[in-house]
C-alpha positions in Angstrom: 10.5 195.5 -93.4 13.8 195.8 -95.3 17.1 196.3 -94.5 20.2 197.1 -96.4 23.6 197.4 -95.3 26.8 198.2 -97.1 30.0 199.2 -95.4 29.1 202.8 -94.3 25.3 202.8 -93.6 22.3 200.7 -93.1 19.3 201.8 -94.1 15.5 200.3 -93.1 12.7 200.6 -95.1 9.2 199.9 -94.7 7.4 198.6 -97.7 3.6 199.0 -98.1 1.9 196.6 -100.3 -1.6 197.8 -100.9 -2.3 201.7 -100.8 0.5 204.5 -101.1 0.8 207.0 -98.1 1.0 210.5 -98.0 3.6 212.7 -95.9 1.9 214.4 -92.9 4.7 217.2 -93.4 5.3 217.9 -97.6 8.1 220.1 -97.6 10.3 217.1 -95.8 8.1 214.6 -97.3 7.9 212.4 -93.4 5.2 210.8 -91.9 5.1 209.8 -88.1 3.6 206.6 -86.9 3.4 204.4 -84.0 4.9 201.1 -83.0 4.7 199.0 -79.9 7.7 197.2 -78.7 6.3 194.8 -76.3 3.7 196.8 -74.6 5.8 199.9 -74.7 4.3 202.6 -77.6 6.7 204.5 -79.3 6.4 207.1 -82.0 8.4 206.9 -85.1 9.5 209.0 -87.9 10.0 208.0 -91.8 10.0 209.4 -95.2 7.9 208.9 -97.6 9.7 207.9 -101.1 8.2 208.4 -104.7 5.0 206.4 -104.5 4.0 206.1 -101.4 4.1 202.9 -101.0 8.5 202.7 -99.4 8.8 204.4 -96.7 12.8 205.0 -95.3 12.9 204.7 -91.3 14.8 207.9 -89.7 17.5 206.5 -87.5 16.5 206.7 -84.3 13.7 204.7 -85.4 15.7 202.1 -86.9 17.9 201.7 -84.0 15.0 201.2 -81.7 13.3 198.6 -84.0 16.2 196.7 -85.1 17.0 196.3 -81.6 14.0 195.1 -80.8 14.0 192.3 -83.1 17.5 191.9 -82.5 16.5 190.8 -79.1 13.9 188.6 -79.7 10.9 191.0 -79.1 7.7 191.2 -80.9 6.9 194.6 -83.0 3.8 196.1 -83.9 3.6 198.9 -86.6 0.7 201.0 -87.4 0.8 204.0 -90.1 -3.3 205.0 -90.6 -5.1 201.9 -91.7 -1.9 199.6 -91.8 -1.3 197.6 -89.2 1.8 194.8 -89.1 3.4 192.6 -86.9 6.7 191.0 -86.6 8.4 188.3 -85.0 12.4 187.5 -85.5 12.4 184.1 -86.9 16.0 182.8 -86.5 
């Protein structure tokens, strides 16, 4: 997970290090995936960038994990065979 900030946006990304993905919609070039906060499952939405393999998190998306991490709460993010967790380490 990366994120960038500059002083009118932030932006997360999702970097995939092994096997490219492809959109589940083309013409918008997204792909939905789950993610646990907790024990809560949530959907999310991103899009997939040239590649495959960087993924940009939609905002709502970003929000909710951010803030999860932001308060100390484990995440869990699965996109087809992927599967990643991640702890805020201070």
């Amino acid at each position: 997970m990366e994120v960038i900030r500059d002083q009118c946006d932030k932006r997360v990304y999702l970097n995939l290090m092994i096997c490219p993905v492809e959109a589940d919609d083309p013409e918008n070039q997204t792909i939905s995936f789950d993610y646990c906060v907790g024990s809560a499952k949530y959907s999310g939405l991103a899009y997939v960038l040239k590649g495959g393999q960087r993924l940009l998190l939609d905002d709502h998306t970003s929000t909710m994990m951010l803030k999860a991490l932001e308060s100390g709460q484990e995440l869990t993010i699965s996109i087809g065979m992927y599967l990643n967790e991640i702890i805020r380490v201070d």
